[in-house]
N, C-alpha and C positions, 0 to 999 in steps of 0.2 A: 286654203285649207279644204280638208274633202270635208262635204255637209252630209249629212244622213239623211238616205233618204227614207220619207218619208212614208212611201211604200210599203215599205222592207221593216218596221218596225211596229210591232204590234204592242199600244201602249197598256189594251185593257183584251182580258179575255174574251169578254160576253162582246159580240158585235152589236153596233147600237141602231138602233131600229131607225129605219125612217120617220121623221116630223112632219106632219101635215105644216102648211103654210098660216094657219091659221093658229097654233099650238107654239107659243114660246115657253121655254121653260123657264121655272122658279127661282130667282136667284139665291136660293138654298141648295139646288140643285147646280146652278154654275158653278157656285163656291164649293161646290165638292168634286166637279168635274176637274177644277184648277188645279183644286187639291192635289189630283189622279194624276195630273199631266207633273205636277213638279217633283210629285215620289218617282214617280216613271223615266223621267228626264235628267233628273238633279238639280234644273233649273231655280234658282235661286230667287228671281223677282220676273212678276208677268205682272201688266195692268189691263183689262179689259174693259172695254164700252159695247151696249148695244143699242143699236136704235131699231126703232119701230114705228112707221108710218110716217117720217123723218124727224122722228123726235127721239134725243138717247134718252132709255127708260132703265136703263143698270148701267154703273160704274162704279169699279172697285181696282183696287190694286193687292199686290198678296206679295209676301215674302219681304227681302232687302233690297236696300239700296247702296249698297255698299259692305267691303269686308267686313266692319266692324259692326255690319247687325242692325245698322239704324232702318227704320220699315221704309219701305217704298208706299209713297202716295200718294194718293188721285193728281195733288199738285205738284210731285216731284218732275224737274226737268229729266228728260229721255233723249236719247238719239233719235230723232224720225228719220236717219238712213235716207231709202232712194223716196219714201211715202213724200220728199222734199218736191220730186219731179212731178209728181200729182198736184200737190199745192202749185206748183209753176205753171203747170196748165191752166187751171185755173184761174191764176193770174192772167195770162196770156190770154183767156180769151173774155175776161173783164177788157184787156185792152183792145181786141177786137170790137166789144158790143162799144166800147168811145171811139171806136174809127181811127185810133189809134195804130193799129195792125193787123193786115192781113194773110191771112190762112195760105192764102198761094200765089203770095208776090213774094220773090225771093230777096232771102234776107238781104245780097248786095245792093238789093234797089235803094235799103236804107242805110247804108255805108257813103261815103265824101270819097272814098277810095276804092282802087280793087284791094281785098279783103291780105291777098298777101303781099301786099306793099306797106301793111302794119309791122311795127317794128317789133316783132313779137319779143325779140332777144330782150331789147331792152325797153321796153314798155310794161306791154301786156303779159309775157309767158307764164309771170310766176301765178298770174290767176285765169288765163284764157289759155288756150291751145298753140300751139307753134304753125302759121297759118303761113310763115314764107315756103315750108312744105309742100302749097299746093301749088303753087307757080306754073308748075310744068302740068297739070291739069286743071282744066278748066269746067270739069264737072262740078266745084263747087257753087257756079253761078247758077247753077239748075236748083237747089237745096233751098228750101222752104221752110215756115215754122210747120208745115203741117206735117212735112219730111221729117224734123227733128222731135214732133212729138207722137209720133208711129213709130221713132224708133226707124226708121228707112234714109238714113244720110250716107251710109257707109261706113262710115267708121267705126273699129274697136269703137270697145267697151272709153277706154280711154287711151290717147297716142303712146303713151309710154308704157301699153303694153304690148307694140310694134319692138321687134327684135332689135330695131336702131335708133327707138324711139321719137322716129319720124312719124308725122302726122297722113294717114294714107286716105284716101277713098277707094272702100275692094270692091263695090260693083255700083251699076246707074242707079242714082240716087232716087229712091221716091219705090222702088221695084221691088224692096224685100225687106224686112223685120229682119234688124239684129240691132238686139240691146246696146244702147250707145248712151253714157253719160257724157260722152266730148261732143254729141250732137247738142242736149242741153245747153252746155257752155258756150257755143257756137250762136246761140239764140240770146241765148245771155248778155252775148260781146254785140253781139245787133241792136238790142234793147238798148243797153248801157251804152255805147259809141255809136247810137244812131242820131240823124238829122233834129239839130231841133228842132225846127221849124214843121218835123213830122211830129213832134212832141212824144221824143225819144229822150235818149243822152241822162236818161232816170237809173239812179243805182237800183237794182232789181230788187235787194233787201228794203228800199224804201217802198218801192212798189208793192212786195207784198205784206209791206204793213198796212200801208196806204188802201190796199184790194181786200188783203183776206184777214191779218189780225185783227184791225181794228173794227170795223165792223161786223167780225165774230165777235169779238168780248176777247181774243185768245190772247190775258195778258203776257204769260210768259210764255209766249213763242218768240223766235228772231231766225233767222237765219247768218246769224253772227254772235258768239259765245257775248253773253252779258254778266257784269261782275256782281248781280244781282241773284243769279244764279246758283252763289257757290252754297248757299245757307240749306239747298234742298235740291242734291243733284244725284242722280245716279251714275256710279258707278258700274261697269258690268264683270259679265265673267265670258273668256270663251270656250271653244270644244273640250279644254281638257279640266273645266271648272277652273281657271285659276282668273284670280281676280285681276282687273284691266282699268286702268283711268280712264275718267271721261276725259274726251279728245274737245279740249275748246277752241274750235275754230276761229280763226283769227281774218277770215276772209271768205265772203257771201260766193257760196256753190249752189247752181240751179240745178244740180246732178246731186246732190245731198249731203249741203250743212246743216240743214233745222236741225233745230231744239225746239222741244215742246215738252206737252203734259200731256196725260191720257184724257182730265178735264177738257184742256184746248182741243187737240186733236178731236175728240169726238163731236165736238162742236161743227168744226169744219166736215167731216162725215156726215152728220145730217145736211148740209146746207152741199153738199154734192149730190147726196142722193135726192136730195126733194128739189132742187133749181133753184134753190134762194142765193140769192147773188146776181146770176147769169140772167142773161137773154131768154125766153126758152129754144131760139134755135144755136145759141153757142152750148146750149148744156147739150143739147140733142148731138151738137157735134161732139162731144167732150164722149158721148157712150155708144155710139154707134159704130157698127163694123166698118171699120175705115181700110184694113190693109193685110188680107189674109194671111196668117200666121201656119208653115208648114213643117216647120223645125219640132225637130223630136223633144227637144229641148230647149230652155232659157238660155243656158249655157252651154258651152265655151260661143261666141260669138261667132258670127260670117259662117254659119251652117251653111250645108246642104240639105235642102226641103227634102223631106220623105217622098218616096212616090206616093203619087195622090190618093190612090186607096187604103194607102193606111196614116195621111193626116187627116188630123179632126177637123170637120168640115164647120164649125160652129165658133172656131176659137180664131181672133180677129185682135187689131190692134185699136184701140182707140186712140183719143190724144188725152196721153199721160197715165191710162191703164190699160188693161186688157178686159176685152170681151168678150162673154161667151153665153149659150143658150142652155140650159139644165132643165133637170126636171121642175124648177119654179118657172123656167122661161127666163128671161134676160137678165144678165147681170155683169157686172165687170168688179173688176180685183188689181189690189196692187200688193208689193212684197216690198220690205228692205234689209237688209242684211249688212254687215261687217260681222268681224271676228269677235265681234262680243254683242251684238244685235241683233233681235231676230221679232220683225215687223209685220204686219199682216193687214189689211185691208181687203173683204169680202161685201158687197154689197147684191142685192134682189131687189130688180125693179119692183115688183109684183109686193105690195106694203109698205115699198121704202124703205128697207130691211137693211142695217148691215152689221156685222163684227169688227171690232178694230180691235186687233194684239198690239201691244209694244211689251215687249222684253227684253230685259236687260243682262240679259242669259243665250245666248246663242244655242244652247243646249233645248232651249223650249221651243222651237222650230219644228222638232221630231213631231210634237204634238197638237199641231194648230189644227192639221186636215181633222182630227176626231173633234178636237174641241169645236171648231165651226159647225161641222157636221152633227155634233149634238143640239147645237143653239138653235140651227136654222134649218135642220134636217137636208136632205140629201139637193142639194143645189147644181153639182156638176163644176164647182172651182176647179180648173186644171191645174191641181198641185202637185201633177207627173209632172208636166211637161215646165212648171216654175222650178221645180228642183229636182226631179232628175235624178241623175248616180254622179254627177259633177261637180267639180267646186268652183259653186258660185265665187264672182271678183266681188272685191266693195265696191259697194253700189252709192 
């Protein structure tokens, strides 16, 4: 579906002034901002969190959560989309700081096998990638976790949107950023069918309960639909306002099954931006420019870099978001999207600062660049080059 871009769409007349760093606004003032964006949009349900100094100090939720009207709330389950590959990181480098996994030992080290000698057909495919595809190359024994969480493995978005939905590698792995959820999966299939003895072979959905829900408190997250769920779910809508079931996933994606809340979720937001959890040198790796980003755009996937003087010299891959330097100074961001979801993730080193959208309106996407840019004033988020004039894949 083509997304709006967000450029191209003026939600409010008056342009909104820059915020000093120091200056949060009112939550009387959000809640009319929100207001602005869902008249402006059409958007039907947005839930918002802010944190401040790594603490969330507003959360509310606003509109429905479904056709029939019933409200969307703080505790209502949500689509977290790709915000799932963020969580995953995270996990991943919980398993680093236990010596569990490392950053740049390739993931075959931890396989019994060469990786396409798995019987994908009749195994693994209906939840991992079609891996007897790489046979005839052998650049995937070069592919890293730190390759698949920069987004630099090579491949699509996902194999099956290769024209014969064979699984490809389009160039040397580890050399360039393009969006890959089949890299995810690829780390997934390592984790979960690795060595035990390397104290692998862990379903990944237990791992991030085990890492990141439980000790957030994040009770109603999973990454696998729970029948617990159905009592307070949303529903979404997408581009043309028509209303869409939640999609209950039946099978753990480290490229993006979560469920959560906007309660949960901003839980997990403080404790990324402030290091609680991690190492501090796994979080330091988690936000640092890892792997220069020169593409005009997020999307369509296996770009060609811009000539260098007109890519932004500031915007970088981390592992499991993006990085980049603004008028606050350092921050990283993530996005998630399907045809009825539209996700956001903004963080600022500088106070520990971030915004987390979940909407259940794909329609409210037009609106996130103003509304962030209200909350936290003029930060430098590349929300050109995340969305673009393209249409974004589910992520």
């Amino acid at each position: 579906m083509m997304r709006i871009c967000l450029l191209a769409l003026l939600l409010f007349a008056a342009p909104l002034m820059a915020r000093e760093p120091g200056a949060l606004p009112a939550g009387s003032a959000i809640d009319r901002q929100v207001e602005k964006l869902m008249e402006h949009t059409g958007a039907r349900g947005v839930a918002i969190a802010v944190i401040d100094r790594g603490k969330v100090i507003y959360i509310k939720a606003y509109g429905d959560r479904n056709a029939k009207g019933d409200p969307l709330r703080t505790d209502t389950v949500m689509y977290g989309a790709s915000l799932t590959k963020t969580v995953f990181a995270y996990t991943v480098m919980r398993l680093v700081d236990q010596h569990r996994i490392d950053l740049d030992t390739p993931v075959a080290a931890y396989l019994d096998k060469p990786l396409p000698a798995y019987d994908t057909e009749a195994i693994y495919r209906d939840k991992y990638g079609p891996y007897k595809d790489l046979a005839d190359d052998e650049r995937w024994k070069k592919i890293t976790p730190r390759m698949v969480l920069t987004h630099s493995t090579g491949f699509l978005n996902f194999y099956w949107l290769e024209p014969d939905h064979k699984l490809r590698i389009h160039f040397e792995p580890g050399s360039h950023f393009s969006y890959s959820g089949e890299g995810m999966i690829l780390l997934q299939f390592a984790i979960e069918n690795g060595r035990k003895s390397q104290h692998l072979g862990v379903d990944v959905g237990d791992l991030v309960q085990e890492n990141v829900f439980e000790p957030l408190d994040m009770k109603r997250s999973s990454l696998m639909w729970r029948a617990d769920f159905a009592g307070n779910l949303a529903d979404g809508w997408n581009d043309k306002g028509e209303p869409q079931p939640h999609d209950r996933r039946s099978k753990v994606r480290a490229a993006g099954s979560m469920d959560t809340t906007i309660d949960d979720l901003s839980k997990f937001a403080a404790a990324l931006v402030s290091g609680k959890g991690l190492s501090p040198a796994s979080r330091m790796e988690m936000v640092k420019p890892q792997l220069h980003i020169g593409t005009r755009t997020q999307f369509p996937t296996v770009q060609k870099d811009l000539p260098v003087d007109q890519q932004r010299k500031d915007l970088y891959a981390g592992l499991g978001v993006v990085v980049f330097d603004g008028p606050q100074g350092h921050g990283f961001f993530k996005g998630g999207h399907d045809e009825q979801t539209g996700n956001t993730l903004v963080c600022i080193e500088a106070h520990e600062r971030c915004v987390l959208i979940l909407a259940n309106d794909v329609r409210a996407e037009a609106g996130f660049a103003d509304l962030v840019r209200f909350i936290l004033g003029d930060t430098g988020v590349p929300y050109e080059w995340e969305y673009g004039d393209q249409a974004g894949k589910s992520n």
